[in-house]
C-alpha positions as CSV (number, residue, x, y, z in Angstrom):
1,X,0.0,0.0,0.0
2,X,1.4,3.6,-1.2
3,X,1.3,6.4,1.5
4,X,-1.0,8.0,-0.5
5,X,-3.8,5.4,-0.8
6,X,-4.6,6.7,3.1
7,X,-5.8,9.9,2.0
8,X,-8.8,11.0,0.0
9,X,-7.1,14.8,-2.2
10,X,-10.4,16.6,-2.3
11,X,-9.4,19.9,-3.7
12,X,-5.7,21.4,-3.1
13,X,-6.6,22.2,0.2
14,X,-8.3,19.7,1.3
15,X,-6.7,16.3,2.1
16,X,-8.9,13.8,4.2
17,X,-7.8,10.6,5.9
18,X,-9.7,8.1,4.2
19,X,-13.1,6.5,5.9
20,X,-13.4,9.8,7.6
21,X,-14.2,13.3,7.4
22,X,-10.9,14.5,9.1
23,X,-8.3,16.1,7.1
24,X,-4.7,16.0,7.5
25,X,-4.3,19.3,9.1
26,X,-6.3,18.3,12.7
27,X,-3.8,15.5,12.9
28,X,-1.2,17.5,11.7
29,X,-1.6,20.7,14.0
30,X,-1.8,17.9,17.1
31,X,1.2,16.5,16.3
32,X,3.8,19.8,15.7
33,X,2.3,22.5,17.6
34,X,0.1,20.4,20.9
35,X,3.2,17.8,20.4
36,X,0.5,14.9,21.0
37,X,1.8,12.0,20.3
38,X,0.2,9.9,17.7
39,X,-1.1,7.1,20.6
40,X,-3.1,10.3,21.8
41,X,-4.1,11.7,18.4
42,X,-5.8,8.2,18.0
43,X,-7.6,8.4,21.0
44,X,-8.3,11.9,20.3
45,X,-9.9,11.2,16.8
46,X,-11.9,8.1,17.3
47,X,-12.6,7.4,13.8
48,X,-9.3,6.9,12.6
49,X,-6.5,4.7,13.5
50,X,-3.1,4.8,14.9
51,X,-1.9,3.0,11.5
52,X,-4.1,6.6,9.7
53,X,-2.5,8.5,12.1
54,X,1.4,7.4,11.4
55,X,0.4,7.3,7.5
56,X,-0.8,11.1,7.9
57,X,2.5,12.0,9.7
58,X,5.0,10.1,7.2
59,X,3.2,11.9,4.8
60,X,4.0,15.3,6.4
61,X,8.0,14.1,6.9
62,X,8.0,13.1,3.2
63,X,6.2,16.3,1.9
64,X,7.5,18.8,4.6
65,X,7.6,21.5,2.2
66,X,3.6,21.0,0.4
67,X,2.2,20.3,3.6
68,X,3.8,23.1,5.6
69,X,2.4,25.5,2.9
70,X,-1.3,23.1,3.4
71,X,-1.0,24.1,7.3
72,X,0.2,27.7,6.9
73,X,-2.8,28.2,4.5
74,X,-5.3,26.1,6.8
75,X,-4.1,28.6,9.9
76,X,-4.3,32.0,8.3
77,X,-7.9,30.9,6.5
78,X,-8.4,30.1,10.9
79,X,-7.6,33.3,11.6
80,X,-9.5,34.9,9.4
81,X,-12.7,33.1,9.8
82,X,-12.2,34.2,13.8
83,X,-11.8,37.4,12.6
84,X,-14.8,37.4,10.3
85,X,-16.7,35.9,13.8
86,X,-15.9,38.9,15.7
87,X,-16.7,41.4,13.3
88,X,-19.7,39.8,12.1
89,X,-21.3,37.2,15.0
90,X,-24.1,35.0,14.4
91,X,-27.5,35.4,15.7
92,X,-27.0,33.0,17.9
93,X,-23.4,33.9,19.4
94,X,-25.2,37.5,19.5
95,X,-28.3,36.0,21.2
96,X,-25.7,34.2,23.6
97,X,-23.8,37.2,24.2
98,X,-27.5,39.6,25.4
99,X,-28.3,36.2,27.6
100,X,-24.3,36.5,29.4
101,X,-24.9,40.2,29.6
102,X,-28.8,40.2,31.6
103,X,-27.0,37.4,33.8
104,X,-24.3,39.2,35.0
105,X,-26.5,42.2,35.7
106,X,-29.0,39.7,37.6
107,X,-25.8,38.0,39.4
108,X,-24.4,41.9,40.8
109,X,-28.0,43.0,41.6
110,X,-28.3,39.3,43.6
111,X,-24.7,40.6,45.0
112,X,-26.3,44.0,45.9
113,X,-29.3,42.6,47.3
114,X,-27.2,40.3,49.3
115,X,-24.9,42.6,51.3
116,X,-28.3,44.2,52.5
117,X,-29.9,41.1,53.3
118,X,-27.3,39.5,55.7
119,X,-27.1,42.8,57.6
120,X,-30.7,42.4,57.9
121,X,-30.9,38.6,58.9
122,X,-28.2,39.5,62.1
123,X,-30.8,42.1,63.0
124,X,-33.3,39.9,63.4
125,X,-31.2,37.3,64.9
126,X,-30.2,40.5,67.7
127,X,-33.8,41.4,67.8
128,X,-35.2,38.2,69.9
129,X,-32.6,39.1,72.3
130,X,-33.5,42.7,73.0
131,X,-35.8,44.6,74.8
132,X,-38.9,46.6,73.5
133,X,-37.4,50.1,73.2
134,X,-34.3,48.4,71.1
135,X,-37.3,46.4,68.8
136,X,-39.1,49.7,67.7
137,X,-35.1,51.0,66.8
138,X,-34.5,48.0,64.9
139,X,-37.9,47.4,63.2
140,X,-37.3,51.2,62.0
141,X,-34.0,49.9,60.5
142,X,-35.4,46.8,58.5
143,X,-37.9,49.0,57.0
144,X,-35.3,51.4,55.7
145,X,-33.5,48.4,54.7
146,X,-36.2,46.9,52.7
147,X,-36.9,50.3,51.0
148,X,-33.2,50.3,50.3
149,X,-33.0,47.0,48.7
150,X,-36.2,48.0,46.5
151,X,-33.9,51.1,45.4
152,X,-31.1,49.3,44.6
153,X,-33.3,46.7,42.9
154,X,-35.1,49.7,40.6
155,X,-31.7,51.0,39.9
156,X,-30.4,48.0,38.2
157,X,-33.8,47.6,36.6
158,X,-32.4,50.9,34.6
């Protein structure tokens, strides 16, 4: 069997390992720049084999030149599909991003509300213990407490 017979030459820039859907560069780019070795590419890529994934790198040592132009061209089209991403997100990375954004904002108004509320739970705690005079002080205090947290509550709703 010829080292080629393992791979399935698409288009120029795009070689797949035969009986799959991977192409040489996601073996490729674990083996030179994670250093994985090709036991762990295997596991890695479950649909090929060790033999597929020794074939793909003798391939590489033997064509060091083509495929090194194959992976340069494979990481800068990478880099500009990220950039394209950025500039340009999907509905649903947008959608994703609005979702992240009200969830922080719920999670620092649950903070805010929070830092009022265990002040307030040690009142009430110190409140059993207390006399009459000292309850009328304190129930004064949780009320401008809970109008406090209602405040805080309206300003985040902003």
């Amino acid at each position: 069997m010829q080292i080629e017979d393992y791979f399935n030459v698409l288009s120029s820039d795009d070689i797949r390992i035969k009986g799959s859907r991977i192409g040489i560069e996601s073996v490729l780019y674990e083996y030179i720049y994670r250093a994985r070795t090709p036991e762990e590419i295997a596991q890695q890529f479950e649909t090929i084999t060790l033999e597929q994934v020794y074939a793909t790198i003798l391939y590489y040592l033997r064509n060091k030149e083509e495929v090194s132009a194959y992976l340069a061209d494979w990481l800068e089209f990478c880099r500009q599909q990220r950039e394209e991403q950025k500039r340009n997100p999907s509905p649903a990375r947008q959608r994703f991003r609005r979702l992240k954004a009200e969830a922080d904002v719920q999670l620092q108004s649950t903070e805010s509300a929070s830092t009022v509320m265990i002040p307030l739970l040690s009142l009430l705690v110190i409140k059993e213990s207390l006399g009459s005079k000292k309850r009328e002080k304190i129930k004064l205090i949780s009320i401008k407490a809970r109008k406090t947290r209602k405040l805080i509550h309206q300003i985040n709703q902003l």
